[in-house]
C-alpha positions as CSV (number, residue, x, y, z in Angstrom):
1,X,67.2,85.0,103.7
2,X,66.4,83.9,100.6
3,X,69.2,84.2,97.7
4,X,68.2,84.0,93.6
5,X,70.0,81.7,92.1
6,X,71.3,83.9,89.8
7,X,72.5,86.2,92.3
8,X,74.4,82.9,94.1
9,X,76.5,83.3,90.7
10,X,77.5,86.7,90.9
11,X,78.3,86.6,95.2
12,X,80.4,83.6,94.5
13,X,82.5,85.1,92.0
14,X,83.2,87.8,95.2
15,X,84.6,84.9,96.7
16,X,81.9,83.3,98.6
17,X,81.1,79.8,99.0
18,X,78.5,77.3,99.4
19,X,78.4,77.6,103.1
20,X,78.1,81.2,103.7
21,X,74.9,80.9,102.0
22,X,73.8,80.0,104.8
23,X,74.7,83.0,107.2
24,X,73.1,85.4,105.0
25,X,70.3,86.1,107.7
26,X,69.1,89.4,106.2
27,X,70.5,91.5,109.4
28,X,74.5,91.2,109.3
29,X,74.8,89.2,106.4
30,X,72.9,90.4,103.4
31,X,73.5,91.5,99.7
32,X,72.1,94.0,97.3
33,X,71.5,93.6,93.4
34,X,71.5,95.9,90.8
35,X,70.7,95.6,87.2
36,X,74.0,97.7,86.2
37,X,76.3,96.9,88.8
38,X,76.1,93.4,89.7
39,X,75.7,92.6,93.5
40,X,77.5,93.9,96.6
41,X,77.8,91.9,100.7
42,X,76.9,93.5,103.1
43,X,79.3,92.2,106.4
44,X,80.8,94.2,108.6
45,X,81.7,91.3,110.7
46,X,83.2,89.1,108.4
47,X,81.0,86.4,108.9
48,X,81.7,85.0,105.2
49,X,84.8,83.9,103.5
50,X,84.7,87.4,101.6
51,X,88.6,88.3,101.9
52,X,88.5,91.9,100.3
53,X,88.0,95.6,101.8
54,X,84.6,96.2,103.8
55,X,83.6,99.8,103.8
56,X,83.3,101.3,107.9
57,X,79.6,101.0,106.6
58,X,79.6,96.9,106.2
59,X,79.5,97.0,102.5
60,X,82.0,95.4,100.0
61,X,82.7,96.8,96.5
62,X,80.3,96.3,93.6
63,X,80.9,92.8,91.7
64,X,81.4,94.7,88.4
65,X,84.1,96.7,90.2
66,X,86.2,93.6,90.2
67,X,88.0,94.9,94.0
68,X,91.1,93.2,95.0
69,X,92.6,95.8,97.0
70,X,93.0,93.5,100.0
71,X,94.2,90.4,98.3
72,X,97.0,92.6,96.0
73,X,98.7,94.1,99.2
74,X,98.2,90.8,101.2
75,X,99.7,89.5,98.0
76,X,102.8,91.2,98.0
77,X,103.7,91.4,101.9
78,X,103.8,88.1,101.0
79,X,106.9,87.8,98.6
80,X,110.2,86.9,99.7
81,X,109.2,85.0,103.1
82,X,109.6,81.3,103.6
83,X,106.0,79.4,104.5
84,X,107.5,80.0,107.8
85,X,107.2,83.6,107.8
86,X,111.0,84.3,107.8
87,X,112.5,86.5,105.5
């Protein structure tokens, strides 16, 4: 599938990288751009390196939404444990 440049900007500010370009295949990894919005993956299978919330439907939050649900909690289960996992 072929990604605009410009649009590489805004999906790696989601998080992507370099790589996952290449698994965008236009059936279970794809994206969607809107003027207003900004651009949102679609993945249900986590095929990327996206690390927020995917919607049951496969889509991610809307790049001008700024979504770190999923990185906030991971976040703070996080505090007060050893790199161990101990508490």
């Amino acid at each position: 599938m072929e990604i605009k440049q410009e649009h590489k900007a805004l999906l790696k500010k989601l998080g992507l990288v370099e790589e996952d370009f290449e698994r965008f295949d236009g059936r279970f990894v794809r994206y969607e751009y809107d003027e207003k919005r900004g651009v949102r993956l679609y993945d249900p299978y986590y095929m990327t390196s996206y690390n927020e919330y995917i919607d049951a439907d496969g889509w991610s939050a809307w790049s001008d939404e700024n979504d770190t649900f999923m990185s906030s909690i991971l976040k703070g289960s996080l505090r007060g444990k050893d790199p161990s996992g101990k508490v």
